[in-house]
LUMKETOR-374219 format. One record per residue (C-alpha): z, x negated, y; residue in three letters. Coordinates in pm, 1 decimal. Layout:
<atoms>
+----------+----------+----------+-----+
|        z |        x |        y |   r |
+----------+----------+----------+-----+
|        Z |        X |        Y | ALA |
...
+----------+----------+----------+-----+
</atoms>
This chain:
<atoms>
+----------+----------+----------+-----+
|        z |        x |        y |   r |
+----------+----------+----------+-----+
|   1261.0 |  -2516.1 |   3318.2 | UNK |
|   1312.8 |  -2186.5 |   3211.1 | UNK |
|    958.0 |  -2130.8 |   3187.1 | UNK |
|    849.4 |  -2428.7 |   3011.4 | UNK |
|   1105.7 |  -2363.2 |   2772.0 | UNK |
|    967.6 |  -2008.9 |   2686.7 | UNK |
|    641.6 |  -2121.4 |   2703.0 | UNK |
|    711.0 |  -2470.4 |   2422.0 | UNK |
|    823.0 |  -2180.1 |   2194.7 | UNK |
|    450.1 |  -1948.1 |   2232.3 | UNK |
|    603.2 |  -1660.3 |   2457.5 | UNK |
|    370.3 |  -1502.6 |   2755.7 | UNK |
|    592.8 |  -1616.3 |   3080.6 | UNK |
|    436.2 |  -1433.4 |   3366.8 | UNK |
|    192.5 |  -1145.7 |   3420.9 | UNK |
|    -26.8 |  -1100.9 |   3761.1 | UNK |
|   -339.1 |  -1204.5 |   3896.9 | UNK |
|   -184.6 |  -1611.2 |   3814.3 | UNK |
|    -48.1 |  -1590.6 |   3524.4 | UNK |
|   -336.3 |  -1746.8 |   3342.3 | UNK |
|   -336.6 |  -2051.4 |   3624.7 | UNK |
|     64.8 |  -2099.6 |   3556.3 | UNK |
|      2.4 |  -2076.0 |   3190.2 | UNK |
|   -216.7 |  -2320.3 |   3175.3 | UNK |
|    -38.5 |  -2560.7 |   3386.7 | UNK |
|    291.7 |  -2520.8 |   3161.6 | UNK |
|     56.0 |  -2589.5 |   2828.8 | UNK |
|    -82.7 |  -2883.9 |   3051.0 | UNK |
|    301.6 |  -3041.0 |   3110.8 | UNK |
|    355.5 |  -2965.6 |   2742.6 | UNK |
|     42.0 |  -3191.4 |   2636.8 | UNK |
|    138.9 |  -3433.6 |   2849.9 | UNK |
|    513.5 |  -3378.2 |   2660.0 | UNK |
|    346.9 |  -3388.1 |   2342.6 | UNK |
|     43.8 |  -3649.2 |   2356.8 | UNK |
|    214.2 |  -3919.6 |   2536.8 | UNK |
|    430.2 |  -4163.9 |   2331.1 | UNK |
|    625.5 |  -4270.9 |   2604.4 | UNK |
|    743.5 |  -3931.5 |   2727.2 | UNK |
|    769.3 |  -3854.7 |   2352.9 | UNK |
|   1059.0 |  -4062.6 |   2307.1 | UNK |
|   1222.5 |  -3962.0 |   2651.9 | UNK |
|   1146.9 |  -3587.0 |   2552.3 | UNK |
|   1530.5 |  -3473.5 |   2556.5 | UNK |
|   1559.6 |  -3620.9 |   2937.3 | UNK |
|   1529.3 |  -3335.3 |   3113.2 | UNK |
|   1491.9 |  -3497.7 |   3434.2 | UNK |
|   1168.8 |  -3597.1 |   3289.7 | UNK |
|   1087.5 |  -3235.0 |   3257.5 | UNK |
|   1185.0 |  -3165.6 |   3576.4 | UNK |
|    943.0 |  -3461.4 |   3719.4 | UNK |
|    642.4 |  -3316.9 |   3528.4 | UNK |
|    698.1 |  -3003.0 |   3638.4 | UNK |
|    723.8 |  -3084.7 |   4028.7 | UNK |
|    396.6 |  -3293.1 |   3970.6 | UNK |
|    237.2 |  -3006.2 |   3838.7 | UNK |
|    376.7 |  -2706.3 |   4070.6 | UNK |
|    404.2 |  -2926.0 |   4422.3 | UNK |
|    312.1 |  -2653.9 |   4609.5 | UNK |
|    471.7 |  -2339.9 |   4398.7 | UNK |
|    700.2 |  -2099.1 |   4559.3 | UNK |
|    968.8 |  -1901.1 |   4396.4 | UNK |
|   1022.7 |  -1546.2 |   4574.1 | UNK |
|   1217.1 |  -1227.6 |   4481.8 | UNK |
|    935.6 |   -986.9 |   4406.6 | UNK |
|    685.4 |  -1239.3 |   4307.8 | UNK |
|    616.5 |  -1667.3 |   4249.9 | UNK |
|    320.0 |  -1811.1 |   4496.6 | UNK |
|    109.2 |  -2074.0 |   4284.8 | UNK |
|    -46.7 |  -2160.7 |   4612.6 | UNK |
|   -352.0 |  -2256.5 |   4701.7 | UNK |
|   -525.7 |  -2184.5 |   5017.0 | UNK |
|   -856.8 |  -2071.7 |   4923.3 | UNK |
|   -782.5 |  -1740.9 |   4702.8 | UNK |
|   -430.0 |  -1623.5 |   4929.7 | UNK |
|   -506.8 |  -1329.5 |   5014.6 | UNK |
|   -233.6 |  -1334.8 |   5283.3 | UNK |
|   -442.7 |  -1581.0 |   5440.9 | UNK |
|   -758.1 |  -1330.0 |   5499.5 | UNK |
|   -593.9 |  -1200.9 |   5862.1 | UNK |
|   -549.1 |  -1525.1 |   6033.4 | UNK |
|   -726.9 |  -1718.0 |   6214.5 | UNK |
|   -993.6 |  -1956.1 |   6069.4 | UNK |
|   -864.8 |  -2274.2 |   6193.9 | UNK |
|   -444.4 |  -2138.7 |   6091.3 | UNK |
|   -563.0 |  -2080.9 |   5779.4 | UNK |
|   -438.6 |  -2301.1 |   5446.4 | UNK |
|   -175.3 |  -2439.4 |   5611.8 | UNK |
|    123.6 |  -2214.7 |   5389.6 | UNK |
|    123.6 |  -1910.9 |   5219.2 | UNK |
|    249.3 |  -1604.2 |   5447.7 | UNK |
|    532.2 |  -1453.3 |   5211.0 | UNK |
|    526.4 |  -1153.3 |   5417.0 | UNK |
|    189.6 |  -1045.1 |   5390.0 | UNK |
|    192.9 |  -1163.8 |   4960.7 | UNK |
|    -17.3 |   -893.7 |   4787.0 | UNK |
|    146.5 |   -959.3 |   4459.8 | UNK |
|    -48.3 |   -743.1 |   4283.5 | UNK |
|   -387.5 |   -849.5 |   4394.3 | UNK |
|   -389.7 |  -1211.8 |   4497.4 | UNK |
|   -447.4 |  -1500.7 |   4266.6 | UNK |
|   -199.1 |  -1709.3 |   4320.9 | UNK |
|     77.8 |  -1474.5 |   4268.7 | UNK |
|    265.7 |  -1476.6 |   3928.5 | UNK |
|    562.9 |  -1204.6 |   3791.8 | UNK |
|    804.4 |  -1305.1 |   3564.0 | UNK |
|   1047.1 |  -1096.9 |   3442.1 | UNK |
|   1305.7 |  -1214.1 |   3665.7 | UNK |
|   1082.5 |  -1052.9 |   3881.5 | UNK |
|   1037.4 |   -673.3 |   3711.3 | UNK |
|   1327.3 |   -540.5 |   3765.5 | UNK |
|   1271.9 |   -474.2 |   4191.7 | UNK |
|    918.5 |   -363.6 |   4066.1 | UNK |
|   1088.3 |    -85.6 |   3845.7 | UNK |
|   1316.7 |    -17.6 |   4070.2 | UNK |
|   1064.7 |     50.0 |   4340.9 | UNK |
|    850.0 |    245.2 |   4072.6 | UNK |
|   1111.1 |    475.3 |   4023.7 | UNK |
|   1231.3 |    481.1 |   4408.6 | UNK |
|    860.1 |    565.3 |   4508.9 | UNK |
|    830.9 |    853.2 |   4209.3 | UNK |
|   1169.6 |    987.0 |   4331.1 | UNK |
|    986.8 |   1025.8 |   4675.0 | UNK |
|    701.0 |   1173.4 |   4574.5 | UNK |
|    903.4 |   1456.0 |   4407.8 | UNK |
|    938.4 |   1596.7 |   4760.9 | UNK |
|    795.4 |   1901.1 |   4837.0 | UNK |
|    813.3 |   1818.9 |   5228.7 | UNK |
|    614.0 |   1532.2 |   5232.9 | UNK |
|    333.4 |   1545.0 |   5465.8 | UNK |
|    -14.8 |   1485.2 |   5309.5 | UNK |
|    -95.3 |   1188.2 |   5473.9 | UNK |
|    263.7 |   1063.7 |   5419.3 | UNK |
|    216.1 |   1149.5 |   5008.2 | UNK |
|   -143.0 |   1006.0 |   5026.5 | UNK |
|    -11.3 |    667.9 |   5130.5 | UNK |
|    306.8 |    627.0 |   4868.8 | UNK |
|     39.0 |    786.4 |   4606.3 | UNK |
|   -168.3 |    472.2 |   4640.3 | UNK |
|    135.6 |    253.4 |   4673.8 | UNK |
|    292.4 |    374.4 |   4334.0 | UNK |
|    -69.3 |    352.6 |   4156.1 | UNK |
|    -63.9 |    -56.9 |   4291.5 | UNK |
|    322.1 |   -135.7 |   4169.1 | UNK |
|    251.5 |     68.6 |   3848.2 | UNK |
|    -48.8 |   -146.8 |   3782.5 | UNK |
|    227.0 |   -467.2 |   3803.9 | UNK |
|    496.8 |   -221.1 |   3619.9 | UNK |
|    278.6 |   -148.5 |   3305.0 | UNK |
|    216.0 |   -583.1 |   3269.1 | UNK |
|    594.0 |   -660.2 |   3271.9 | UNK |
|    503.8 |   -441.2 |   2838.6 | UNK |
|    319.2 |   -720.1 |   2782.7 | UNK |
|    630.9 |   -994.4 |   2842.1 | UNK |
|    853.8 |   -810.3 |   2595.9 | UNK |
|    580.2 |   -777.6 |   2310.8 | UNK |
+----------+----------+----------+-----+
</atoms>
């Protein structure tokens, strides 16, 4: 609700690879809010809200680090399984929130991305790091700080 609220008033909601699927499915609800006389009238009921919503997000999951729009066919934590496991349920252990396109970032979300920004730079400060050890939280701070540098865009 808190989304569709944000989004009736204009405002960006979410950032990532999905954002642009979950914004247009929130401007699709509102339509629906807006274009129908019948839900016109029953507009306060936020129950109704609530139904529209659900019809709309079915299959959406709400996580810590990230929201899963889900749908089979782009998860990328679906490309290690199986063929015939595959599209059954996203794998919220293997999300690539960064990269796949269901995944959306709110700013509930930004503030374990920022804190792992900053955890990762604190880390990298170390002079005792081996090479192969800096290598890999190198590329791990360049793929949160291409989430991190988004979250601007939410609080324009």
């Amino acid at each position: 609700m808190e989304l569709l609220r944000a989004r009736q008033q204009g405002e960006a909601v979410a950032v990532g690879p999905g954002a642009v699927g979950l914004h247009a499915s929130l401007d699709k609800v509102i339509a629906t809010m807006n274009t129908d006389p019948v839900l016109q009238a029953q507009v306060a009921d936020e129950r109704m809200q609530i139904s529209l919503l659900w019809d709309e997000f079915a299959e959406m999951h709400f996580g810590t680090i990230n929201h899963c729009l889900w749908q089979a066919s782009p998860a990328e934590c679906q490309n290690q399984l199986p063929a015939e496991q595959r599209g059954r349920q996203p794998l919220l252990g293997t999300c690539q929130p960064g990269k796949c396109r269901n995944s959306v970032l709110t700013r509930k979300n930004a503030p374990y991305w920022i804190a792992e920004e900053g955890d990762l730079q604190d880390t990298l400060r170390r002079k005792r790091l081996s090479p192969p050890r800096r290598e890999s939280l190198e590329i791990r701070l360049a793929d949160v700080q291409s989430v991190t540098t988004q979250f601007a865009t939410l609080e324009a």
